[in-house]
NUKOLTOR-972156 format. One record per residue: x, y, z of N, C-alpha, C in turn; residue number from 1; residue in three letters. Coordinates in pm, 1 decimal. Last residue first. Example, Ala and Ser with C-alpha at 12.3 -4.5 7.8 and 13.67 -1.06 7.14 Angstrom:
! residues 2
{site {1285.0, -225.0, 708.0}, {1367.0, -106.0, 714.0}, {1290.0, 3.0, 787.0}, 2, 'Ser'} {site {1319.0, -569.0, 780.0}, {1230.0, -450.0, 780.0}, {1320.0, -330.0, 780.0}, 1, 'Ala'} 
//
This chain:
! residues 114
{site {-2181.4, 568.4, 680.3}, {-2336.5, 549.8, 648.0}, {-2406.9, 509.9, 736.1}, 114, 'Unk'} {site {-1898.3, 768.5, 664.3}, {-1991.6, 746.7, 754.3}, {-2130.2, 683.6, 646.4}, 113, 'Unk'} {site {-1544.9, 807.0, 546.5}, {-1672.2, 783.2, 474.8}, {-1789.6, 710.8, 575.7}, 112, 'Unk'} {site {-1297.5, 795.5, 522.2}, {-1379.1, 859.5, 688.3}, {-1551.8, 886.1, 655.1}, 111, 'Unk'} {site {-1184.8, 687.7, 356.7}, {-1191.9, 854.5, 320.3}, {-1287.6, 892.2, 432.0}, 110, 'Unk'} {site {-1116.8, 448.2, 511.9}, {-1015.8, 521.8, 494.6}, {-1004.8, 656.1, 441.8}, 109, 'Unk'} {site {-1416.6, 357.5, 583.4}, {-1298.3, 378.5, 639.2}, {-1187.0, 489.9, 619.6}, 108, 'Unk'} {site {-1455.1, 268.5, 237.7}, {-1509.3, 386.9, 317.1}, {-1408.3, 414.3, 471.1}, 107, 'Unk'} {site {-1247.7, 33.1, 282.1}, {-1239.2, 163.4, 214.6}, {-1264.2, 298.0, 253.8}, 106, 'Unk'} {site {-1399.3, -125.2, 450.0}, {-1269.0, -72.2, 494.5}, {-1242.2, 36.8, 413.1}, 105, 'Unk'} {site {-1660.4, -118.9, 301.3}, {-1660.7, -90.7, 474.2}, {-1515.8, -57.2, 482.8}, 104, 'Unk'} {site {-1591.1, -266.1, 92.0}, {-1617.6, -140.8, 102.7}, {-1602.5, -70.1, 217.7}, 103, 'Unk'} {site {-1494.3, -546.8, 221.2}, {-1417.0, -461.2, 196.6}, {-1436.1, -304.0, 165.7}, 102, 'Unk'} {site {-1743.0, -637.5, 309.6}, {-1685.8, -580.2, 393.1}, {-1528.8, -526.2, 352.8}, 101, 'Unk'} {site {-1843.5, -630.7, 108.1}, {-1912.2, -564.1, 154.9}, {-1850.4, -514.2, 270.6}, 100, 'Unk'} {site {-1689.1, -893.6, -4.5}, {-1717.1, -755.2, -96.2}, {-1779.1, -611.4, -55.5}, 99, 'Unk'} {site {-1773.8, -1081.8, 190.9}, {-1609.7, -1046.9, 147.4}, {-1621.7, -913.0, 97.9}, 98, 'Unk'} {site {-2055.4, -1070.5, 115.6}, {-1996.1, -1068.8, 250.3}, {-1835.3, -993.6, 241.1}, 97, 'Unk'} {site {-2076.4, -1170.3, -156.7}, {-2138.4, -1069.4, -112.0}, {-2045.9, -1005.5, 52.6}, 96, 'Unk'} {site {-1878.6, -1369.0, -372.0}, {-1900.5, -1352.7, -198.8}, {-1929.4, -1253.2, -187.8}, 95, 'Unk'} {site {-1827.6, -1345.1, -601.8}, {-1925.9, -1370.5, -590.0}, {-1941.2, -1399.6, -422.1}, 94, 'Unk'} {site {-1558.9, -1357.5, -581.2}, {-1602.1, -1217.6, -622.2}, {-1783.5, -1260.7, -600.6}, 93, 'Unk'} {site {-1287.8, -1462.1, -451.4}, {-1415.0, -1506.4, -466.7}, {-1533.4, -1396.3, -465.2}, 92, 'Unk'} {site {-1047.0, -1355.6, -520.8}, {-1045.6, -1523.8, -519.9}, {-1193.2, -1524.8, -511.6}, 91, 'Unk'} {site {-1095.2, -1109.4, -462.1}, {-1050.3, -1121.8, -598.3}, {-1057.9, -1231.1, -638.6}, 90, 'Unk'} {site {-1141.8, -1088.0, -218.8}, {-1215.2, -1040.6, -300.2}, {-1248.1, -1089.1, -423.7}, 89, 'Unk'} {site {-885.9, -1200.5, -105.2}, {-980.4, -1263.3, -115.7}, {-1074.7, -1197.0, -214.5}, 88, 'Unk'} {site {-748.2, -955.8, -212.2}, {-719.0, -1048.2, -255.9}, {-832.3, -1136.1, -237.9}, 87, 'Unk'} {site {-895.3, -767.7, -53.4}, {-941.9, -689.8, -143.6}, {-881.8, -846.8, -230.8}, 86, 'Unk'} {site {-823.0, -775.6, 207.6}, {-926.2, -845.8, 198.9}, {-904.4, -837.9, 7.2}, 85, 'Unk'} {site {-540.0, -751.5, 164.0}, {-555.8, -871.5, 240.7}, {-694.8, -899.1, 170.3}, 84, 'Unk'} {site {-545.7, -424.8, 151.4}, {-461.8, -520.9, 33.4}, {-544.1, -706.6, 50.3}, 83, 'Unk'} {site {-719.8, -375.7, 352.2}, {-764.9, -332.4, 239.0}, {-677.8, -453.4, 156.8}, 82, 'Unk'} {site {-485.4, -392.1, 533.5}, {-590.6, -511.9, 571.5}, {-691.1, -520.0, 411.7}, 81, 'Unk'} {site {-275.0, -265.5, 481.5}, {-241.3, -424.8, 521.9}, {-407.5, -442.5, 483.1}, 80, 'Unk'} {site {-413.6, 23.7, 543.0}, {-378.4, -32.9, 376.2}, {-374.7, -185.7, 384.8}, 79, 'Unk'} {site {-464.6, -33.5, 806.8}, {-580.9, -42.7, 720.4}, {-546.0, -33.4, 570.8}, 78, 'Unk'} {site {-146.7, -9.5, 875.9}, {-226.1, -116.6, 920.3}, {-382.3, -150.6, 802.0}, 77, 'Unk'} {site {-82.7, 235.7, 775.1}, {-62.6, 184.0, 744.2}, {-123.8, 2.2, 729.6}, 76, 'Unk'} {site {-367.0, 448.7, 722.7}, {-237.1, 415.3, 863.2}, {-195.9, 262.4, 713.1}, 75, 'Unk'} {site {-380.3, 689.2, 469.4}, {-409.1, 573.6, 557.2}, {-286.0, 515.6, 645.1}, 74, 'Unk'} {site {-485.4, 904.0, 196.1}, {-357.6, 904.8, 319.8}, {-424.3, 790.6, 440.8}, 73, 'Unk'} {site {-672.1, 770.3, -68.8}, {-623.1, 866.7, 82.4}, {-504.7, 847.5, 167.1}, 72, 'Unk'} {site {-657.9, 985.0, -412.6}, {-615.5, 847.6, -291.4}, {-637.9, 900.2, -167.3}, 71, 'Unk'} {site {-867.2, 1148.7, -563.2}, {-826.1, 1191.1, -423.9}, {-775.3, 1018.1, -345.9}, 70, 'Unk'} {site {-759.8, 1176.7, -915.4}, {-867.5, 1113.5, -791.8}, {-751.7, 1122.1, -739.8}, 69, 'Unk'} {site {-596.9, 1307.8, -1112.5}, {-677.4, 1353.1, -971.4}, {-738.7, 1296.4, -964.8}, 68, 'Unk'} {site {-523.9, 1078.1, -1250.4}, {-437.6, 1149.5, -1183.6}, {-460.2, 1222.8, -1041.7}, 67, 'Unk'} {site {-749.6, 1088.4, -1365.5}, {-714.0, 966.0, -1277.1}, {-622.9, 1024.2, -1166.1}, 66, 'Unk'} {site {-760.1, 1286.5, -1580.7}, {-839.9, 1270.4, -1481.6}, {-795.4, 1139.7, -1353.0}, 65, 'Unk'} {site {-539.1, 1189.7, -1681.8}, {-564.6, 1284.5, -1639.8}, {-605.2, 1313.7, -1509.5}, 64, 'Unk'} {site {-590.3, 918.7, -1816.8}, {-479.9, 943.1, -1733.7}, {-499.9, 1084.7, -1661.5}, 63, 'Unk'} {site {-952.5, 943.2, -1879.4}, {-807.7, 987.3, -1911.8}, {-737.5, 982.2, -1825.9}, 62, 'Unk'} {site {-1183.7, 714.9, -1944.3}, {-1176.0, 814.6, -1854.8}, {-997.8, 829.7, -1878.1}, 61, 'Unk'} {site {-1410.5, 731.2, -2208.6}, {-1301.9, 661.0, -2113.4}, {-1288.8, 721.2, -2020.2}, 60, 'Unk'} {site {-1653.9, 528.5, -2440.4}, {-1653.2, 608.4, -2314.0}, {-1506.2, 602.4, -2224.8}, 59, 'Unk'} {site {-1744.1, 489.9, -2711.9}, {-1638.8, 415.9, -2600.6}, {-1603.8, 534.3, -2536.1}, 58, 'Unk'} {site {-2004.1, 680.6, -2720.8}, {-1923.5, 521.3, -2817.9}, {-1865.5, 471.1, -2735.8}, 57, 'Unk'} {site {-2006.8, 892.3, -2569.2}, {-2086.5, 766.8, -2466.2}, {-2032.0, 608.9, -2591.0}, 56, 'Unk'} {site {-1731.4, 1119.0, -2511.1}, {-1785.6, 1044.8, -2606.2}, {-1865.5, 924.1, -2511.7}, 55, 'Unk'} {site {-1573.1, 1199.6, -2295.8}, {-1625.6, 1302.4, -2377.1}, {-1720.6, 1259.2, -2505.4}, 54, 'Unk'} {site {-1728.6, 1156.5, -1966.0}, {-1740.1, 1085.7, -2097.5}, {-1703.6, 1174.5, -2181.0}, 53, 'Unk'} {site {-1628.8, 1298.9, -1698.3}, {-1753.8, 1337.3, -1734.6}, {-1696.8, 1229.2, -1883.8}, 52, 'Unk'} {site {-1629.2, 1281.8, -1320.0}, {-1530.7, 1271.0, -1423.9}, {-1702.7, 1273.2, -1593.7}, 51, 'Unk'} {site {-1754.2, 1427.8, -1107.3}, {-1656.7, 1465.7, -1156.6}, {-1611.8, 1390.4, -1282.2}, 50, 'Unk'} {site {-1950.5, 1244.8, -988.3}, {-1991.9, 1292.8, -1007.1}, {-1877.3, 1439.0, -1074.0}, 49, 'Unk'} {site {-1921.4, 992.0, -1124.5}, {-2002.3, 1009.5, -1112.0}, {-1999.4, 1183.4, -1144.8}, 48, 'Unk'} {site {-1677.2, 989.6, -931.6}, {-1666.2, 976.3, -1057.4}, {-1795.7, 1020.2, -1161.4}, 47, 'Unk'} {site {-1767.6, 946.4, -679.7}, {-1669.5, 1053.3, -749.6}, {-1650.8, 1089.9, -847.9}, 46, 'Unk'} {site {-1892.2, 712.2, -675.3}, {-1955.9, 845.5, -646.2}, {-1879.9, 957.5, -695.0}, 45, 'Unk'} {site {-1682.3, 543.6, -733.2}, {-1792.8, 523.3, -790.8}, {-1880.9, 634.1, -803.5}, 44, 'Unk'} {site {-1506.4, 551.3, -495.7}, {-1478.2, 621.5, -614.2}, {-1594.1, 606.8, -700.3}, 43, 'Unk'} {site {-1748.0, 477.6, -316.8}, {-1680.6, 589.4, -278.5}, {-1587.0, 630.9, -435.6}, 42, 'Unk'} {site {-1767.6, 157.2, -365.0}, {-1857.2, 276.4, -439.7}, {-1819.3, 463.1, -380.0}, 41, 'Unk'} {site {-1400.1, 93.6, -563.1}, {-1551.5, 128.6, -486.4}, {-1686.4, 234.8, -486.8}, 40, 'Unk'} {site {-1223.9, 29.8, -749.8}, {-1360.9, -21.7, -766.4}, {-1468.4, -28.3, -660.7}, 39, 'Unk'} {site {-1004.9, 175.4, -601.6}, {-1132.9, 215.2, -797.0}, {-1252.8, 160.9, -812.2}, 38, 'Unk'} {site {-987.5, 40.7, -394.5}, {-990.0, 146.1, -387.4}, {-1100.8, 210.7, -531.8}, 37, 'Unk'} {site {-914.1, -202.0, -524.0}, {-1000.4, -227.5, -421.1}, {-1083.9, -46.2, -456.7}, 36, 'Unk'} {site {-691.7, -114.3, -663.7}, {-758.9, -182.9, -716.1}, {-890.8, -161.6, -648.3}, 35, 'Unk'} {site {-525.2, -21.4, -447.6}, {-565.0, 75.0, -553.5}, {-660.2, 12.2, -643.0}, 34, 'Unk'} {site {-493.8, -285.0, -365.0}, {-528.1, -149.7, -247.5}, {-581.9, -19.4, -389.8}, 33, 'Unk'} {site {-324.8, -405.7, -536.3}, {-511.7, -482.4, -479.1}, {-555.4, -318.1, -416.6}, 32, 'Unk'} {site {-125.1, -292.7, -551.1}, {-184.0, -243.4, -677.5}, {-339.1, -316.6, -613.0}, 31, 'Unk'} {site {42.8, -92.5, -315.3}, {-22.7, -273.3, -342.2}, {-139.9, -230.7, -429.5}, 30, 'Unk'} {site {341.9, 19.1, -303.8}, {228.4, 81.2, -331.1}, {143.2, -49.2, -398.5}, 29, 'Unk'} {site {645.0, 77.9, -389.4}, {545.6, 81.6, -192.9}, {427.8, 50.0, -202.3}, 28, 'Unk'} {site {725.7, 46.7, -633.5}, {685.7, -100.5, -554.5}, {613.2, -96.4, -405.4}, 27, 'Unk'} {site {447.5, 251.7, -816.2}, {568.4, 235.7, -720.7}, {559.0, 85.2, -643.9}, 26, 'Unk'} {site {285.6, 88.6, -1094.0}, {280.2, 159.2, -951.2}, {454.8, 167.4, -909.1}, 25, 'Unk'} {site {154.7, 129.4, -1411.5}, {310.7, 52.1, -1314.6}, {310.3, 162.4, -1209.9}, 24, 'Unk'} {site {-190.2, 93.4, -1553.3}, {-67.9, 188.6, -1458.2}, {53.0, 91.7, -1375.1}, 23, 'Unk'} {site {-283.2, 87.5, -1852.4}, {-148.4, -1.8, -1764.4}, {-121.0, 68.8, -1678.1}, 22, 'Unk'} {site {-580.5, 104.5, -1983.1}, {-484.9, 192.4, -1934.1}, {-461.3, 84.7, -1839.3}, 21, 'Unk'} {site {-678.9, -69.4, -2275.6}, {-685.3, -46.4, -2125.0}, {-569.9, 9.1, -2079.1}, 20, 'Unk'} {site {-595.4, -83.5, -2515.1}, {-775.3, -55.9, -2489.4}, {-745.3, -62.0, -2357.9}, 19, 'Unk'} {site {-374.0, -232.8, -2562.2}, {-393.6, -76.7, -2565.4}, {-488.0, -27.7, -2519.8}, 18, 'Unk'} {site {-416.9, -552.3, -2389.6}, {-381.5, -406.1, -2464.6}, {-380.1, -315.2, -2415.0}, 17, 'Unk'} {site {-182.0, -709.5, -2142.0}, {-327.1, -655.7, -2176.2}, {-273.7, -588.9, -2259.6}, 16, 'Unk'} {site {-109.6, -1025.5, -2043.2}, {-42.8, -898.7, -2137.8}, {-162.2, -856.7, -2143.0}, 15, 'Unk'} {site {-34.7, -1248.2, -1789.4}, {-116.4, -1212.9, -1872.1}, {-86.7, -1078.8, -1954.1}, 14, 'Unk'} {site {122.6, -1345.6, -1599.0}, {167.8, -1413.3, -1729.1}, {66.3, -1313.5, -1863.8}, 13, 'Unk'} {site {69.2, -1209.1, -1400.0}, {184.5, -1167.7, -1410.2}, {160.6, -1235.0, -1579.3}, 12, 'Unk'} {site {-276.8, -1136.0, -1385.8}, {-193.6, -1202.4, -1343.1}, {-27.6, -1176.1, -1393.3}, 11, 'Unk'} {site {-396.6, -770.3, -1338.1}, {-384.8, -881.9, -1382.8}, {-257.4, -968.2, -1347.5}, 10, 'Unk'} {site {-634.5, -614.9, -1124.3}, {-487.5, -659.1, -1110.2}, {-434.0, -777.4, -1201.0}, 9, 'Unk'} {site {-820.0, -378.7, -1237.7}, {-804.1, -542.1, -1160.2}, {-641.3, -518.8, -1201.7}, 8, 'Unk'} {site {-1156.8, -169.8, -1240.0}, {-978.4, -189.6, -1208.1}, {-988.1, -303.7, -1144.3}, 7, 'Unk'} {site {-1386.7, 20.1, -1388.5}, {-1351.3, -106.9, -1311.6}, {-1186.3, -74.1, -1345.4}, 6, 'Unk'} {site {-1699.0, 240.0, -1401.1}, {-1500.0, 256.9, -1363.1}, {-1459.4, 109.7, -1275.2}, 5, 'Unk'} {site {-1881.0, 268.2, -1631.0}, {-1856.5, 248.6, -1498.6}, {-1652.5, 245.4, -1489.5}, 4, 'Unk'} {site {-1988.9, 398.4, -1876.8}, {-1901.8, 421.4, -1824.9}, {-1876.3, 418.4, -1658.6}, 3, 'Unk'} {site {-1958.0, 91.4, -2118.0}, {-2001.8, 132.0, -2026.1}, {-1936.7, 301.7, -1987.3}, 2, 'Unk'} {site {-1931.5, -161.3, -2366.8}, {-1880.8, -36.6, -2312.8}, {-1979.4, 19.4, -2211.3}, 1, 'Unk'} 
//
């Protein structure tokens, strides 16, 4: 247990429990892009510094709170590309490069400057 904030996209054949919150998206809506999106360090910071453990045993974070995190409003084009990389991502997670430059698109999209 932790309380870092991970999100994946599982495969179609695969069933997860109870121990993990299932969100069923709208079909507009590319679960890699929201995936990508949770597991950056822009939500990473957010979380941080808003969402709070009410317990460090198993630490969660509530539909609630999820609810409000700030998605962003994006052209459409930079969702395409977020969804695109955020798959490779996913095919090769141990690619520093792939992973770095998907933050880069993220940040992007909350106009996030470093």
């Amino acid at each position: 247990t932790g309380i870092d904030l991970v999100a994946l996209v599982p495969p179609d054949e695969v069933h997860i429990t109870r121990s993990l919150y299932a969100i069923h998206l709208r079909e507009d809506i590319d679960p890699y892009v929201v995936a990508a999106i949770l597991n950056s360090r822009v939500a990473a910071s957010w979380a941080a510094l808003f969402w709070r453990p009410e317990t460090t045993t198993f630490p969660k974070i509530r539909i609630g709170q999820l609810n409000r995190f700030p998605f962003p409003e994006m052209e459409r084009r930079l969702e395409r590309d977020i969804g695109t990389l955020a798959r490779e991502a996913a095919r090769r997670p141990e690619d520093d490069a792939v992973v770095e430059r998907l933050e880069a698109l993220v940040e992007a999209a909350y106009n996030v400057r470093r």
